[in-house]
Backbone bond lengths (Angstrom), bond angles and torsions (degrees), N, CA, C in turn:
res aa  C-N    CA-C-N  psi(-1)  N-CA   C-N-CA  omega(-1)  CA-C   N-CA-C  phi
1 X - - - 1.450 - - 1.520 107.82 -
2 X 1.505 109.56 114.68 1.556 107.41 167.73 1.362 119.36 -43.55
3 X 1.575 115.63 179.24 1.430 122.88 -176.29 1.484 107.06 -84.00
4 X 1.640 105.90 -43.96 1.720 119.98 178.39 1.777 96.89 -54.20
5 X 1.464 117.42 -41.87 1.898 108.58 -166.55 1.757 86.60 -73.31
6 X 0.899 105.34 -62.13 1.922 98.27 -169.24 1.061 109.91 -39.67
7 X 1.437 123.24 -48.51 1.450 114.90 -166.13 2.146 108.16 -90.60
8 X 1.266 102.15 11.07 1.535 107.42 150.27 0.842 127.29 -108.64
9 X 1.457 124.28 -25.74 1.133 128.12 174.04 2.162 112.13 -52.04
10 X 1.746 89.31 -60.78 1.450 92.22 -179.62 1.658 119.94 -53.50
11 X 1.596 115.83 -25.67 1.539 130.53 -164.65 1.764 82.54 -77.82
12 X 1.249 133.81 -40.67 1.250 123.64 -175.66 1.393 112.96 -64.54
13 X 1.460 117.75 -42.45 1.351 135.73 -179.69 1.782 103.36 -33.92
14 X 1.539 102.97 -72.92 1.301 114.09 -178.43 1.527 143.06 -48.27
15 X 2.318 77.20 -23.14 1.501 85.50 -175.29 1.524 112.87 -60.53
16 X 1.246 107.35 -18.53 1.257 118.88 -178.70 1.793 130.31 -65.55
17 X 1.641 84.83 -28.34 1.225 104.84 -169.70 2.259 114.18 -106.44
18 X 1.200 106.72 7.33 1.252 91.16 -164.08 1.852 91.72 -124.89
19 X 1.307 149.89 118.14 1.457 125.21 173.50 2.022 94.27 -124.70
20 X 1.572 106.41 157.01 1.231 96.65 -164.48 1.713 107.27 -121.03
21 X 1.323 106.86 79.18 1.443 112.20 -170.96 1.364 113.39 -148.27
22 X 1.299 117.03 132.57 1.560 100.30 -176.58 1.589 86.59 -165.07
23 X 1.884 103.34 157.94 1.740 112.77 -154.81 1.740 87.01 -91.73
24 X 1.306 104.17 170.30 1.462 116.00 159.54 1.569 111.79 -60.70
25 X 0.729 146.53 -17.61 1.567 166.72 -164.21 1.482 115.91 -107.65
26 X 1.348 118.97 -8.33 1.122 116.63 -159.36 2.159 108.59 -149.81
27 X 1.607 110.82 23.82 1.045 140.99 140.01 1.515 126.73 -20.65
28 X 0.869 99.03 -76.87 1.569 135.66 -152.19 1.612 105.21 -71.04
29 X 1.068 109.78 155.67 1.934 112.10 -167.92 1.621 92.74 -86.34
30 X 0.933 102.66 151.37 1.655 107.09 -177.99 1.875 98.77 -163.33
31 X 1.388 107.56 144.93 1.560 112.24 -170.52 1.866 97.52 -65.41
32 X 1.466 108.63 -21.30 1.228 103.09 -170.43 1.530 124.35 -55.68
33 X 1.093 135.84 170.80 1.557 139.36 -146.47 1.703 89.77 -141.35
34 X 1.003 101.92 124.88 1.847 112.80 158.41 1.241 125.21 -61.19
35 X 1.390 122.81 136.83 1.329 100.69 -160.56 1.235 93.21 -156.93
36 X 1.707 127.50 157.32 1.667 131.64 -153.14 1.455 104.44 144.78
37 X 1.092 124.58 160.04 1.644 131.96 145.03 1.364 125.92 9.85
38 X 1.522 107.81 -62.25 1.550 107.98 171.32 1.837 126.05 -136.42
39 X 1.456 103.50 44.48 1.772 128.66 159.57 1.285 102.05 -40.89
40 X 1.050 146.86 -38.69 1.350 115.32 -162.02 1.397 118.62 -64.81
41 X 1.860 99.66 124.40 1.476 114.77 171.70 1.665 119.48 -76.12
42 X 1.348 109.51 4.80 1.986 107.04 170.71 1.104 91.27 -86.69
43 X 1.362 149.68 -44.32 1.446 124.96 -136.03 1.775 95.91 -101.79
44 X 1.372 95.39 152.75 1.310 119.00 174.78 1.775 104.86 -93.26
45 X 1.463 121.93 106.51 0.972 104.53 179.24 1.869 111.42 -129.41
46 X 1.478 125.08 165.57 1.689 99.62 -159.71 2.214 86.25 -134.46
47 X 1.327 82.81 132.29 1.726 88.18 173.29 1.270 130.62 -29.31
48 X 1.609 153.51 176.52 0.684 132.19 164.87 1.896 99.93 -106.66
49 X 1.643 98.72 132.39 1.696 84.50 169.95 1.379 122.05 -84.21
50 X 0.942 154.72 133.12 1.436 159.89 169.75 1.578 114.33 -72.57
51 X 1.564 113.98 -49.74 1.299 117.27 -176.50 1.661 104.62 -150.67
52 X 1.378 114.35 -173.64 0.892 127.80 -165.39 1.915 125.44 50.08
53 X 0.969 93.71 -179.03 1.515 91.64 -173.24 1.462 138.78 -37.45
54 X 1.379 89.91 -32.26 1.726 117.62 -159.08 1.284 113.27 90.88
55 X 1.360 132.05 -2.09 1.712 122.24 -149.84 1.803 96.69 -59.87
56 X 1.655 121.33 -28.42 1.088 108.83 -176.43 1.798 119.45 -117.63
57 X 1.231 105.96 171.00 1.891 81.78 -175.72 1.596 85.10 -150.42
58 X 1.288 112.97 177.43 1.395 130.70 171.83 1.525 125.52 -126.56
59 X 1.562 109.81 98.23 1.800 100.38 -170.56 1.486 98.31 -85.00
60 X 0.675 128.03 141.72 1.702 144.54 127.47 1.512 89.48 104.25
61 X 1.076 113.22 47.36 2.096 126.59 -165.78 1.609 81.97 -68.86
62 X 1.667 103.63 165.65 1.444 108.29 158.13 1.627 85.32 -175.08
63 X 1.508 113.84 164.86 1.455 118.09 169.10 1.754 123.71 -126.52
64 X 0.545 129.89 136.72 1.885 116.92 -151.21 1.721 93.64 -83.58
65 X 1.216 113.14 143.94 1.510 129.65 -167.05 1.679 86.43 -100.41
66 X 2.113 91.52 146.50 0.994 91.57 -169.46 1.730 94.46 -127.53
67 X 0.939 133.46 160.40 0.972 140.64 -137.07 2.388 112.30 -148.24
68 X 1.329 103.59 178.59 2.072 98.86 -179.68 1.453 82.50 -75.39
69 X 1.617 151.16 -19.62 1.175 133.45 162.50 1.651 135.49 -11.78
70 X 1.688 89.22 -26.35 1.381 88.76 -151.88 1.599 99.31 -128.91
71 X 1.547 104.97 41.31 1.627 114.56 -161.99 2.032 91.86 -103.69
72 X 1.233 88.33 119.78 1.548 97.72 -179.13 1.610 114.23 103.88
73 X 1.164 108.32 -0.14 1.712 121.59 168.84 1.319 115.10 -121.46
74 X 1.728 107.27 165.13 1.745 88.10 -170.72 1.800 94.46 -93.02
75 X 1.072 95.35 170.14 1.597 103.81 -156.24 1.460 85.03 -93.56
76 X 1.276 111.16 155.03 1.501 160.47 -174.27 1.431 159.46 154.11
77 X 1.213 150.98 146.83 0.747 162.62 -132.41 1.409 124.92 -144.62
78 X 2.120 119.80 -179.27 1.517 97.31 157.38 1.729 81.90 -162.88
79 X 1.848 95.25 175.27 1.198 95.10 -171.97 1.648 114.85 -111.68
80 X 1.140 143.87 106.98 1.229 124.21 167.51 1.723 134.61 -63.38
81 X 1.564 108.44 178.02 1.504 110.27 158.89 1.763 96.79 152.92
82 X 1.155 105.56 -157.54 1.583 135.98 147.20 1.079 122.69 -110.08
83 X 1.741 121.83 125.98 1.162 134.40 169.77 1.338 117.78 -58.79
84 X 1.368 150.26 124.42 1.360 117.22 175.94 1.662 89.16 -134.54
85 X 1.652 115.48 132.31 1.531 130.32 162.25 1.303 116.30 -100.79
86 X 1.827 89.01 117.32 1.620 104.67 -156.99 1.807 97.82 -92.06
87 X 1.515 114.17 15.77 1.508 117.44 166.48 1.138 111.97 -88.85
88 X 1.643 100.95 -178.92 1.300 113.51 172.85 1.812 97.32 -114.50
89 X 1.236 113.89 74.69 1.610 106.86 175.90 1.629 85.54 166.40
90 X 1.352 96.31 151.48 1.622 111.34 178.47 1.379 109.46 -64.95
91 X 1.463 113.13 142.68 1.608 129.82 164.59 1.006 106.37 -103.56
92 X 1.400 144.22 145.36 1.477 143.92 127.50 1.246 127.37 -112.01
93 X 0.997 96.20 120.42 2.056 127.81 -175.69 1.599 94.04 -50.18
94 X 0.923 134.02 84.40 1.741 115.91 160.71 1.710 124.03 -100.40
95 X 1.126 93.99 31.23 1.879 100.68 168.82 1.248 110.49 145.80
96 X 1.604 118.43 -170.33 1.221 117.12 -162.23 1.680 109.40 -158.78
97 X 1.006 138.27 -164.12 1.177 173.55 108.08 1.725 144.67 -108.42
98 X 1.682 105.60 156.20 1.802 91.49 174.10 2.012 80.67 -155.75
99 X 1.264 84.58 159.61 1.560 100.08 166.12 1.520 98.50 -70.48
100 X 1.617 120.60 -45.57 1.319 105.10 -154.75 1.473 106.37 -87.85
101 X 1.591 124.20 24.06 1.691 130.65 177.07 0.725 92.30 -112.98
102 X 1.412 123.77 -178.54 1.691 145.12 146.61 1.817 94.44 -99.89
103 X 1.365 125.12 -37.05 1.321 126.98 -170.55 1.442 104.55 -138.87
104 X 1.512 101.25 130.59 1.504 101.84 151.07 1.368 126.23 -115.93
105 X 1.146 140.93 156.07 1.288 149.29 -168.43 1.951 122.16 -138.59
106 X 1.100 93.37 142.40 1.653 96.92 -175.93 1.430 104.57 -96.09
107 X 1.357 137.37 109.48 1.523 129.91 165.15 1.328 128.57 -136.29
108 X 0.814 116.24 -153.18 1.899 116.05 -150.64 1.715 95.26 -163.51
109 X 0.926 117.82 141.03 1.197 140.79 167.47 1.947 131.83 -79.83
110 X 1.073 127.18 69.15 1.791 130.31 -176.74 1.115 115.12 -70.04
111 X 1.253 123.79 143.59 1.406 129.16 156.43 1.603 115.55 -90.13
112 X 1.774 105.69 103.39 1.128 108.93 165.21 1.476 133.79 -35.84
113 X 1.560 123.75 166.51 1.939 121.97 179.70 1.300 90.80 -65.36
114 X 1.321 120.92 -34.60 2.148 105.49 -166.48 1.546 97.19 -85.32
115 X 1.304 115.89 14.09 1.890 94.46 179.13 1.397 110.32 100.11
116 X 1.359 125.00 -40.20 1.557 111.25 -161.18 1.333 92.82 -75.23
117 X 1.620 95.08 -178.66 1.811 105.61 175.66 1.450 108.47 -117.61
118 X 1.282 112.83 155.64 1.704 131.26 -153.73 0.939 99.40 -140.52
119 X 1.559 112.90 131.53 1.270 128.29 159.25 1.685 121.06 -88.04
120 X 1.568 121.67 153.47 1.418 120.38 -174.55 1.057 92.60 -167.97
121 X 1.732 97.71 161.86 1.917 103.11 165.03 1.257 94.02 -66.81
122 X 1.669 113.31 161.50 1.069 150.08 113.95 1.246 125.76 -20.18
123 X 1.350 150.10 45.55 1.229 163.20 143.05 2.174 97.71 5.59
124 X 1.293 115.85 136.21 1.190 128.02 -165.45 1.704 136.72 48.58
125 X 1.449 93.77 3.07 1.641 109.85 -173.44 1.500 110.38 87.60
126 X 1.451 110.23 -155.60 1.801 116.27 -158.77 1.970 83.25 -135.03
127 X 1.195 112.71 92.99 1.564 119.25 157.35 1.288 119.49 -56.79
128 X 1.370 114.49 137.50 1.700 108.95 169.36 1.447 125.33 -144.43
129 X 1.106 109.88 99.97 1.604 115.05 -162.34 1.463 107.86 -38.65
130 X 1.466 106.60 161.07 1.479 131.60 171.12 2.142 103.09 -37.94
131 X 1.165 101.61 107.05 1.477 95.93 170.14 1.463 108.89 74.24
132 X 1.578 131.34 10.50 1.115 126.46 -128.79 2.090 98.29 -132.14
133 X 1.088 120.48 159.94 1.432 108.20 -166.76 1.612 103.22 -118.33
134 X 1.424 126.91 170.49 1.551 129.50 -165.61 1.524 94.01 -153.55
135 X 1.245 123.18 94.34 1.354 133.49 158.22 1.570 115.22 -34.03
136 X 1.141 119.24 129.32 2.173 115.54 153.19 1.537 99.23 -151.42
137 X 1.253 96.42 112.86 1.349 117.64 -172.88 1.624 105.60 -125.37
138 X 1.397 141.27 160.97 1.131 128.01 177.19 1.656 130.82 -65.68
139 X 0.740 149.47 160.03 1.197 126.23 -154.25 1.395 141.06 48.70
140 X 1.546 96.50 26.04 1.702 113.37 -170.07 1.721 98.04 -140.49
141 X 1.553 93.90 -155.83 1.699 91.53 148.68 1.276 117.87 -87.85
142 X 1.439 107.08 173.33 1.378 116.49 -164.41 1.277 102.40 -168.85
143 X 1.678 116.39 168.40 1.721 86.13 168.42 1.914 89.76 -124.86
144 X 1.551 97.09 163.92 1.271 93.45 -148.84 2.123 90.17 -123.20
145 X 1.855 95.44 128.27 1.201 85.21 171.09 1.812 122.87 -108.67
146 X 1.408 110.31 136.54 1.111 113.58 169.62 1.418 133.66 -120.67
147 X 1.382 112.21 167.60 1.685 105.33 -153.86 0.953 141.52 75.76
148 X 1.383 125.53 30.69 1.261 144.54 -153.63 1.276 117.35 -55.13
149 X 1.048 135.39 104.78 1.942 134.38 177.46 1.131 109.08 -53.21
150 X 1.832 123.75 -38.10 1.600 97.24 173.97 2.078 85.51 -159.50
151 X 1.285 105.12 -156.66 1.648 113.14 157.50 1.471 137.03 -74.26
152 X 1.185 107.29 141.13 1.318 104.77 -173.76 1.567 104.56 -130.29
153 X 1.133 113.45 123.21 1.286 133.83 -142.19 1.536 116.14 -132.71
154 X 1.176 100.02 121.04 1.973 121.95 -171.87 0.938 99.07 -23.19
155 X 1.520 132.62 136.75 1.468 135.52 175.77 1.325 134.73 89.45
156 X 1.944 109.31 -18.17 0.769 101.73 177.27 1.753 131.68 -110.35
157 X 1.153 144.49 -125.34 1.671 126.23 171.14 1.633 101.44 -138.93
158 X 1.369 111.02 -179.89 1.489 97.88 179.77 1.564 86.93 -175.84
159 X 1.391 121.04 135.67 1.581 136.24 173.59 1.590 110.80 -62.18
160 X 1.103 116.04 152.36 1.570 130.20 176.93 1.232 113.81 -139.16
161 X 1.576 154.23 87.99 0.864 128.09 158.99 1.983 137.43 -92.37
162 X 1.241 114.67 128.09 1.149 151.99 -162.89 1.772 103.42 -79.96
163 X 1.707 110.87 102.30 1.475 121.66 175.07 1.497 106.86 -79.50
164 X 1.416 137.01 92.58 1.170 98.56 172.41 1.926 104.07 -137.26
165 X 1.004 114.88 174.89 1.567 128.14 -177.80 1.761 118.21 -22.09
166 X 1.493 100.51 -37.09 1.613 106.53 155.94 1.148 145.86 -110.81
167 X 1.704 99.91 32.36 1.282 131.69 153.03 1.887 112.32 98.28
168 X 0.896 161.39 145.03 1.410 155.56 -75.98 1.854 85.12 -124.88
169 X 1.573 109.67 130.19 1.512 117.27 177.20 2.036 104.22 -125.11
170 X 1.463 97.79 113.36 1.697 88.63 174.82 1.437 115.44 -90.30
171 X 1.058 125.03 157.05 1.418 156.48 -136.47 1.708 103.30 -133.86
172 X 1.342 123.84 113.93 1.353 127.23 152.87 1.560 114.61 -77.48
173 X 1.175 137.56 89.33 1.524 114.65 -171.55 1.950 111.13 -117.08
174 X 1.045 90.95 143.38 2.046 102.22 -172.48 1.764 101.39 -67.47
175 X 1.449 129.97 148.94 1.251 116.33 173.15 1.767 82.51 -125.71
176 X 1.564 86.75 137.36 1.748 113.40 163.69 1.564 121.14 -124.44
177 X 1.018 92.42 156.49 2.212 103.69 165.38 1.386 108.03 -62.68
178 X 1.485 118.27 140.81 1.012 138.85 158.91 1.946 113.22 -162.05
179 X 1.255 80.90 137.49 1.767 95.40 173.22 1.647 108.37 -70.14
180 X 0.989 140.24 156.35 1.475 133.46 157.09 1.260 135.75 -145.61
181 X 1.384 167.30 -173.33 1.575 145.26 171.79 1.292 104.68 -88.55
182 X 1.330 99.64 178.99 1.515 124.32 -179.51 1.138 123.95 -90.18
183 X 1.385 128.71 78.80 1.478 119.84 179.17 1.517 125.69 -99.35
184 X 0.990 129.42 164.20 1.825 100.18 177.10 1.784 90.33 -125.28
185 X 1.435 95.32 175.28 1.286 119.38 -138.38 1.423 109.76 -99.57
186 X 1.153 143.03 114.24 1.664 147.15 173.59 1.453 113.43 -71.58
187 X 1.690 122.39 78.55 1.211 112.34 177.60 1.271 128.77 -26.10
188 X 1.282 128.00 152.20 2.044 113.66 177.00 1.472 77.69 -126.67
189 X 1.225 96.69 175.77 1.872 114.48 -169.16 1.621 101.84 -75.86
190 X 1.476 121.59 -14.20 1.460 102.95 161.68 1.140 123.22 -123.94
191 X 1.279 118.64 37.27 1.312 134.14 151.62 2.071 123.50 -126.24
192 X 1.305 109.28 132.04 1.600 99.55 -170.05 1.652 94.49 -105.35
């Protein structure tokens, strides 16, 4: 098996494993475990790329399933994983797209002066050193989708594509269940 089949083969692996959706409600770090079709937290698994270079990939991607939970709110989501830059020179993530958003957004998670936790963009994008990895875990950054065109539902996969410095990389990513905390939300100027 060539190096190009291995290293699709595994990008297929992930596609399985990474989906990029997660609720306003469901932010927040929580002991809880994601869970669906392809949860398992042993395996190392890597996105599938569709296009672009590859310079970036997503291991252990997943997107939080959204559910009638979210009937009377505007719908959204977010995507997890590890960033990993398979260059030798910095990438930076500065935005995104999905068929299944109208918007995607890069953000980070603050702890407000009263204690709670807040969501916001990400101000300068998500940098990632030479060879180098970028955590988004809940209660961290993440990238966050909004506007949802319809449900996205345990088990199944959903595209992500990724703007970054070496030019736009899409994303196969798996969406699973997960519980998450309550954070509320830091409008950005293109979102109300």
């Amino acid at each position: 098996m060539s190096s190009t089949t291995r290293s699709i083969s595994r990008a297929l692996t992930l596609g399985a494993a990474a989906t990029l959706v997660f609720t306003l409600t469901a932010c927040g770090q929580d002991a809880s475990t994601p869970t669906g079709a392809t949860a398992s937290t042993s395996s190392s698994t890597t996105s599938e790329t569709t296009q672009g270079a590859g310079a970036v990939v997503l291991d252990d991607g997943w997107v939080k399933a959204t559910d009638d939970a979210m009937a009377g709110m505007e719908p959204m989501t977010a995507a997890f994983g590890t960033l990993r830059n398979t260059t030798d020179h910095e990438v930076t993530i500065t935005g995104g797209s999905s068929p299944a958003a109208g918007m995607v957004e890069l953000h980070e998670t603050v702890k407000t002066d009263t204690g709670a936790m807040q969501m916001q963009p990400k101000a300068g994008g998500i940098v990632i050193p030479a060879g180098g990895t970028h955590l988004l875990e809940p209660g961290s950054d993440h990238l966050m989708l909004m506007k949802l065109t319809g449900t996205l539902e345990t088990g199944t996969t959903t595209t992500l594509t990724l703007s970054t410095s070496d030019g736009d990389v899409t994303l196969t990513v798996p969406v699973r269940a997960f519980t998450g905390a309550q954070e509320s939300y830091a409008p950005s100027p293109t979102h109300s």
